[in-house]
KOLDREN-280920 format. One record per residue (C-alpha): z, x, y. Coordinates in steps of 0.2 Angstrom, whole numbers, padded with zeros to 4 digits, always signed. Example, Ala and Ser with C-alpha at 12.3 -4.5 7.8 and 13.67 -1.06 7.14 Angstrom:
2
+0039+0062-0022
+0036+0068-0005
//
This chain:
388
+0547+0471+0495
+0529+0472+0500
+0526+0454+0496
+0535+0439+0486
+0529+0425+0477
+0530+0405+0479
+0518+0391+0475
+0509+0381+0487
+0503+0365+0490
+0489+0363+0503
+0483+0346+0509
+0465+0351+0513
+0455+0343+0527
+0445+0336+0511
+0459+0326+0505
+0462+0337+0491
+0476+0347+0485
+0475+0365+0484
+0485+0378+0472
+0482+0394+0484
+0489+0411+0481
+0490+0423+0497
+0494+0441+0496
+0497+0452+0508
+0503+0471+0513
+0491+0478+0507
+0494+0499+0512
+0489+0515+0506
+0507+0518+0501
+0506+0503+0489
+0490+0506+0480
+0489+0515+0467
+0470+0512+0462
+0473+0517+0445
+0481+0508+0430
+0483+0520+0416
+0484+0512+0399
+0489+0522+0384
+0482+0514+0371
+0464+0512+0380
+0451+0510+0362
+0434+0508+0360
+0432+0491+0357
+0440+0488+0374
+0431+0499+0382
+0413+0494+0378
+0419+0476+0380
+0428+0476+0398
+0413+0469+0408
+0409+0454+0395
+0424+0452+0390
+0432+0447+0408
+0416+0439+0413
+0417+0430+0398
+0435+0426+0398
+0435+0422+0418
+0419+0410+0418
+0424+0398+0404
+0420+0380+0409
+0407+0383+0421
+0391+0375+0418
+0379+0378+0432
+0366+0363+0424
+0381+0352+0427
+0382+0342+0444
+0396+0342+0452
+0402+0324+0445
+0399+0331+0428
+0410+0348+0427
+0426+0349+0422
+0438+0350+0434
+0443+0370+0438
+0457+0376+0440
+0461+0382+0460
+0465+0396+0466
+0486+0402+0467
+0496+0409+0481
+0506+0422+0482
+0509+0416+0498
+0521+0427+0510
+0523+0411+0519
+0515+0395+0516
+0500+0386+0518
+0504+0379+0533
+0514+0393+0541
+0495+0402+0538
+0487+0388+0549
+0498+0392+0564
+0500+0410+0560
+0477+0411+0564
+0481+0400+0580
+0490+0411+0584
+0480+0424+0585
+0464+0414+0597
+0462+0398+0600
+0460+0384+0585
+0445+0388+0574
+0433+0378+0578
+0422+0385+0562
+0426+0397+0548
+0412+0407+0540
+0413+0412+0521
+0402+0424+0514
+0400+0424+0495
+0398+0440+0484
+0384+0449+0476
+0380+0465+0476
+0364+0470+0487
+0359+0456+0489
+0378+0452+0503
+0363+0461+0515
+0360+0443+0519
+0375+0441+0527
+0367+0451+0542
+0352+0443+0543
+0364+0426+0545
+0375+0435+0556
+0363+0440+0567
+0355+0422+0572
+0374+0414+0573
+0375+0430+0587
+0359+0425+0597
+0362+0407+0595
+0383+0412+0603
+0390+0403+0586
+0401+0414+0582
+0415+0412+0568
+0432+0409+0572
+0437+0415+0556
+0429+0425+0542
+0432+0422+0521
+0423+0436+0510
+0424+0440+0494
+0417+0456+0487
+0399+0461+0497
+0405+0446+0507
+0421+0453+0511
+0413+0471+0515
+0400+0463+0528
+0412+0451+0534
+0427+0463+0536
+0418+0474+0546
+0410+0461+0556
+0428+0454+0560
+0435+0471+0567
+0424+0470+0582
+0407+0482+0572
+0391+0476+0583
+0378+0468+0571
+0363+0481+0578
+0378+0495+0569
+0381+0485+0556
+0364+0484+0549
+0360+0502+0554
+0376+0506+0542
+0370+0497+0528
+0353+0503+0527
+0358+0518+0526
+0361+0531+0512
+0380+0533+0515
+0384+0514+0512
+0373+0515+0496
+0383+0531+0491
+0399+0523+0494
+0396+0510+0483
+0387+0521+0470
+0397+0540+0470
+0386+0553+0466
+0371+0542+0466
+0372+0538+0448
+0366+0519+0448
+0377+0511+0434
+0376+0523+0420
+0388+0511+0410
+0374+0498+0410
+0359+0512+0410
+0363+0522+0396
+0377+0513+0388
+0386+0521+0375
+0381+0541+0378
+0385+0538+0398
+0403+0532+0393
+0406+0547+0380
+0400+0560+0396
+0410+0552+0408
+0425+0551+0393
+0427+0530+0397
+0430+0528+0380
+0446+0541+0377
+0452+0540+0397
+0466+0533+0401
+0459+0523+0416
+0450+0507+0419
+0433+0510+0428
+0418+0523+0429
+0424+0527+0446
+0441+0524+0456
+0434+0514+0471
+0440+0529+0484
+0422+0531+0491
+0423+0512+0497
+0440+0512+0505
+0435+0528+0513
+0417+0523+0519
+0425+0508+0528
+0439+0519+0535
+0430+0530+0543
+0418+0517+0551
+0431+0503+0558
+0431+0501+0574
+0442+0511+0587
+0460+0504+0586
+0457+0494+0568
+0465+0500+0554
+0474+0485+0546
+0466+0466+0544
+0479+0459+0558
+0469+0471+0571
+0454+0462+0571
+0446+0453+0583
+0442+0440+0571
+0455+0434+0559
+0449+0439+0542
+0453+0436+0523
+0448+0446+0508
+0447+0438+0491
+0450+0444+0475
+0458+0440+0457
+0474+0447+0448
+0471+0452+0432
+0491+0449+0427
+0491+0432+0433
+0471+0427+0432
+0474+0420+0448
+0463+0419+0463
+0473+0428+0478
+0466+0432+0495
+0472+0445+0507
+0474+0443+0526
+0488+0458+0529
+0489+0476+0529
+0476+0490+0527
+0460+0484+0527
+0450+0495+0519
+0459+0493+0505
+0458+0476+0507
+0439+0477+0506
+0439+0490+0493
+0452+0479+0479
+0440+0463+0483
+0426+0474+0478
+0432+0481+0462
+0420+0476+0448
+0428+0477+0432
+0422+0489+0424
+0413+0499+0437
+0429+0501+0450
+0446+0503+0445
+0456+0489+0446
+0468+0489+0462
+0487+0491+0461
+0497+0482+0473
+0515+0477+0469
+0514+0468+0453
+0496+0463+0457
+0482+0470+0447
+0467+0466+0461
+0448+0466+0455
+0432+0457+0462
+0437+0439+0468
+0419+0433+0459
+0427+0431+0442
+0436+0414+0450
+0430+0410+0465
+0413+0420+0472
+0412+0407+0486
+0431+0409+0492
+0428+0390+0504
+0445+0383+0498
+0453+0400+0508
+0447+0394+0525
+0451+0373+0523
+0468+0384+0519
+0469+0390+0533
+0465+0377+0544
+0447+0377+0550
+0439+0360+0554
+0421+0366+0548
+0418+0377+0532
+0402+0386+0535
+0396+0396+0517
+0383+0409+0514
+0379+0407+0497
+0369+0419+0485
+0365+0412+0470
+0358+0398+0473
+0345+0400+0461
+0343+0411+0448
+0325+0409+0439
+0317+0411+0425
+0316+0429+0418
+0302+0436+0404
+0307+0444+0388
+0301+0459+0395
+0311+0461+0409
+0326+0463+0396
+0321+0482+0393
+0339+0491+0400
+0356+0488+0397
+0356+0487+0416
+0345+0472+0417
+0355+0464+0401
+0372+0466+0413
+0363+0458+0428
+0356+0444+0423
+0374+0440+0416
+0383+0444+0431
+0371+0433+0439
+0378+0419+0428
+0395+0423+0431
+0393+0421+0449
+0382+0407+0449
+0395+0398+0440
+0410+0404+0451
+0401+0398+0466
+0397+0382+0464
+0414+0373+0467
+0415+0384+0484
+0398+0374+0487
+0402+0360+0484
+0418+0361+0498
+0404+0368+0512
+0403+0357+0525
+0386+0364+0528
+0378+0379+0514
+0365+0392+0521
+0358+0398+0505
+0345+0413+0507
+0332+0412+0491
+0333+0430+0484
+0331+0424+0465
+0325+0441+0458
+0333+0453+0468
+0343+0464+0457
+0364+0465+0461
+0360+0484+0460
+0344+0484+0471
+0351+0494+0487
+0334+0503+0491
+0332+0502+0510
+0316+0490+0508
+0325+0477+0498
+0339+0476+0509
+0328+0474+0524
+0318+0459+0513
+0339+0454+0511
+0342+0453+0528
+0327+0445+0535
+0331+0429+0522
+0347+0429+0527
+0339+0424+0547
+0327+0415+0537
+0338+0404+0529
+0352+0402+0545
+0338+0397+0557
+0333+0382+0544
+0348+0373+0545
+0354+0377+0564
+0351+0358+0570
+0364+0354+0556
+0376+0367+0561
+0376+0362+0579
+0378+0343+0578
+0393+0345+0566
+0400+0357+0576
+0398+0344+0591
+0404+0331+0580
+0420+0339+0574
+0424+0343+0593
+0423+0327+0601
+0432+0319+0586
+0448+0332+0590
+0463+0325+0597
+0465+0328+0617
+0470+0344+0621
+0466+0349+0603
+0455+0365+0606
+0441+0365+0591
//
């Protein structure tokens, strides 16, 4: 059995109670990458991005404070062992985390996560722990198997990271040219879910771990990947087994990438319930919950900016996400939020990565005061011979 599933109760360093799913083992052998449906019509087909984002984002409100939203429904575990056993099973692995850094999702813009990276690294703050979800988990991932941040961002300025995450350089044809791409690429009558199977992501971050990294409990940094099972609509994170593939099924916009088969989980992009995965690290027991979040504003467009289907599905995803990160906010205890309003989700030119990154520092370097004297204040307030 690659994995088996139990609920979980977590009593969070918040005080709150936590319904968390956990999912793990997740090999080459046990993918599958491709769920063929026989009955696959058109209505379904031309529906699968709104309909999920739809479906997934009921209840958010983004205008509504936190006091005023209904309450949301946490993420489950799928847990191999519990909640707790994960606490001990990080300790394990280093001393205890003294702070966890979670890094949201979205699309070219999760070039910010270097920019943050980057001034934790100068200032020798670095994460004892690492939570991403999609972008988030592609930065973070690599960041936690030991990638030096000077590589990292040479990696993803350059053309094979875009590549990998648009084959063949065809910039979301689905959204583009709408009905006539999907009739070319025979979306419509295919018996698969997904423009393209996700290969070139699993592969791209194969081939550039880290000598001596293949699966997530290699690295350096202990790391979690989030992501949501369609069967179950539950938000699940990974913290086992091959991590590319790990990276790859928290990446896997519905739609765009072909959902991930693991087991009995049907894995896509974490972003449909929880974009801002915070609730993942207080899981797992870190004291502090540093978040990197990305939509923190989304602006006001012009009529005119509506003139492609493309722009039509970004602005929406950008409502989804927005929505699925506020409750991940909201459990912070302190919120680095780079201001990259009108950068597109798609926008992976080297220049607008660059402009990503440098907010990313931007906005770390602002609230580096705040993150010292918690940090501080969380560590004289341990027990003795408690190590945070």
């Amino acid at each position: 059995m690659p994995f088996c599933e139990a609920d979980a109760r977590c009593h969070t360093s918040r005080g709150h109670y936590r319904e968390l799913s956990v999912l793990s083992c997740v090999h080459p052998s046990e993918v599958t990458g491709v769920i063929k449906l026989r009955h696959f019509h058109l209505i379904a087909a031309s529906a699968v991005l709104s309909g999920l984002f739809a479906s997934f984002s009921a209840g958010f409100n983004p205008a509504l404070s936190a006091e005023e939203r209904p309450a949301v429904e946490q993420p489950q575990s799928v847990p191999v062992t519990s909640a707790a056993d994960q606490r001990t099973s990080v300790r394990r692995r280093g001393s205890s985390p003294r702070f966890a850094l979670t890094l949201a999702g979205g699309g070219a813009r999760g070039a910010a996560h270097i920019g943050v990276l980057k001034v934790l690294e100068r200032e020798g703050l670095r994460p004892d722990f690492v939570v991403g979800n999609s972008a988030g988990a592609m930065i973070g991932g690599l960041y936690a198997a030991g990638m030096p941040i000077a590589e990292l961002e040479k990696l993803v300025l350059s053309k094979e990271f875009q590549k990998a995450y648009f084959p063949r350089n065809r910039k979301v044809q689905f959204f583009q040219y709408g009905f006539k791409y999907l009739m070319a690429r025979s979306i419509l009558i295919h018996p698969q879910i997904g423009i393209y199977s996700g290969k070139s992501l699993s592969n791209f971050v194969a081939k550039h771990l880290p000598q001596g990294v293949k699966n997530i409990e290699d690295t350096p940094i202990p790391f979690s990947a989030a992501a949501v099972d369609l069967y179950t609509t539950k938000a699940v994170w990974l913290n086992k087994g091959d991590l590319s593939m790990a990276i790859r099924a928290s990446n896997s916009v519905p739609g765009f990438y072909r959902p991930v088969q693991v087991g009995e989980h049907l894995l896509v992009d974490g972003a449909l319930k929880t974009n801002l995965p915070t609730e993942i690290a207080e899981a797992q027991g870190s004291p502090i919950v540093v978040g990197v979040r990305l939509q923190s504003y989304l602006g006001r467009v012009e009529k005119k900016e509506y003139d492609t289907l493309l722009d039509y599905g970004d602005r929406l995803a950008n409502i989804v996400l927005a929505g699925t990160e506020l409750q991940g906010a909201d459990e912070a205890d302190i919120l680095i939020e780079p201001k990259l309003p009108y950068m597109k989700l798609t926008a992976y030119q080297r220049e607008e990565l660059q402009k990503a990154i440098a907010e990313g520092e931007r906005a770390t370097e602002k609230i580096l005061p705040k993150l010292r004297e918690l940090r501080n204040q969380r560590a004289a307030a341990a027990p003795s011979g408690q190590n945070y």
